[in-house]
DOVOMAR-147123 format. One record per residue: residue number from 1; x, y, z of N, C-alpha, C in turn. Coordinates in nm, 2 decimals. Atoms other than C-alpha are relative to their C-alpha. Layout:
REC seq    nc1    nc2    nc3   cac1   cac2   cac3    cc1    cc2    cc3
REC NUM      X      Y      Z      X      Y      Z      X      Y      Z
...
This chain:
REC seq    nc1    nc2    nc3   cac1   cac2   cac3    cc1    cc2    cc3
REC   1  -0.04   0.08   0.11   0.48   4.24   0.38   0.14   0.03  -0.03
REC   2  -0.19  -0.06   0.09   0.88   4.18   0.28  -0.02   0.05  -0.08
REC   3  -0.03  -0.01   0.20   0.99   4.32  -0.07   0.10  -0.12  -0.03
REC   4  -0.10   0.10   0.06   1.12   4.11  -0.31   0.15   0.09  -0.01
REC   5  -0.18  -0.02   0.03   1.51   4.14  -0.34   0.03  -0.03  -0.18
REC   6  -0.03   0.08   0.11   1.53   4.10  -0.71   0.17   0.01  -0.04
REC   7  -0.15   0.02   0.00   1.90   3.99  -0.81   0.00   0.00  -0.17
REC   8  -0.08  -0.01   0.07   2.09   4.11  -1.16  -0.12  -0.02  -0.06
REC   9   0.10   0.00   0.13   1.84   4.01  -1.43  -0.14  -0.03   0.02
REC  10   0.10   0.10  -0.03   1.59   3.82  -1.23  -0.10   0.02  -0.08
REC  11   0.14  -0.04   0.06   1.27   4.05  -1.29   0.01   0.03  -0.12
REC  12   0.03   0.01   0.14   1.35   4.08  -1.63   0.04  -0.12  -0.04
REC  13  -0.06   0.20   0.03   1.47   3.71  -1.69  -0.17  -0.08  -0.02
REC  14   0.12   0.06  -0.01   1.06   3.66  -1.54  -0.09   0.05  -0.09
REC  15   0.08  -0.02   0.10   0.89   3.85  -1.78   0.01  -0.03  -0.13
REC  16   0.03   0.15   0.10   0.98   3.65  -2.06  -0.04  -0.13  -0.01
REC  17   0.01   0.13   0.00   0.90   3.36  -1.96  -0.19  -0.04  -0.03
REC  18   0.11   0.00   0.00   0.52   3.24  -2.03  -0.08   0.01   0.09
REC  19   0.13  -0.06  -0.05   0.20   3.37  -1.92   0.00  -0.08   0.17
REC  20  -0.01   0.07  -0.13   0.15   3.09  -1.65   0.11  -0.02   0.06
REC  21  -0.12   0.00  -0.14   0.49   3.06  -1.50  -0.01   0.13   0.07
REC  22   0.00  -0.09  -0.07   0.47   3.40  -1.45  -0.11   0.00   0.10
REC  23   0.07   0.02  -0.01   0.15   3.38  -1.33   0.01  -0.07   0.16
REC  24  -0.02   0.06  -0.09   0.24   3.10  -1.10   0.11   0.01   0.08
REC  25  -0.05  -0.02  -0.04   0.54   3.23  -0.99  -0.01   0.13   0.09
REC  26   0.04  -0.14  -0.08   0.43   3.57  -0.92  -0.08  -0.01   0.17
REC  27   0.09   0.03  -0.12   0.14   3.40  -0.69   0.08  -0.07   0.15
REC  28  -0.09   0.07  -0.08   0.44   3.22  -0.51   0.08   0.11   0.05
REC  29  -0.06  -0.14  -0.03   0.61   3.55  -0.47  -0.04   0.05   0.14
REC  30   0.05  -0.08  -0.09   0.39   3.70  -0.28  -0.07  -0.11   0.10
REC  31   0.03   0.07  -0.10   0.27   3.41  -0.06   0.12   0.02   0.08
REC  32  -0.18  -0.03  -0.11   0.69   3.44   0.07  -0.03   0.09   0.04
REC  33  -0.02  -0.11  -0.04   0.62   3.79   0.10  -0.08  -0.01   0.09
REC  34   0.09   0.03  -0.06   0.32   3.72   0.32   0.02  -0.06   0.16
REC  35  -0.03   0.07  -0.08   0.54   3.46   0.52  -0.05  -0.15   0.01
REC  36   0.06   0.09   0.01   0.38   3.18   0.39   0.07  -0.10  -0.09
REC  37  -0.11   0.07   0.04   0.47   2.90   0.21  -0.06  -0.08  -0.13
REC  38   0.11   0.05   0.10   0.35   2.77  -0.14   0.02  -0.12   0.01
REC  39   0.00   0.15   0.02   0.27   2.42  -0.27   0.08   0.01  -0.05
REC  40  -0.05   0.02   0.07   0.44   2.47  -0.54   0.16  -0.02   0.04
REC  41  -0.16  -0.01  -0.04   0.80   2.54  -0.36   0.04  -0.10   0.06
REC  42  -0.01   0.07  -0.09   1.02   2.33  -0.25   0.14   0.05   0.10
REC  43  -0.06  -0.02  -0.11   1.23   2.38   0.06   0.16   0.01   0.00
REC  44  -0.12  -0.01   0.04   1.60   2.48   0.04   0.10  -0.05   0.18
REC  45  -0.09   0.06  -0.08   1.90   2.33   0.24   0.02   0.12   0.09
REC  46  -0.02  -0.13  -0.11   1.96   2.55   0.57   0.16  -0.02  -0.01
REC  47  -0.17  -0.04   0.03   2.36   2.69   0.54   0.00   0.01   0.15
């Protein structure tokens, strides 16, 4: 499994935020980490 990279505030930026974002972000977290890919995401421009 990758690790998250967290950048400057992020992981504390996420734990204020409410129960279910976190919640549902978390679960989207670790699907990346997995190599997978959530519903919820959407797909970023390739550089």
């Amino acid at each position: 499994m990758k690790p998250v990279l967290w950048i400057a505030s992020s992981k504390k930026d996420l734990t204020t935020m409410p129960e279910k974002v976190m919640t549902d972000l978390g679960y989207a977290l670790y699907e990346a980490q997995r190599g997978e890919f959530s519903g919820n995401a959407i797909r970023g421009k390739k550089i």
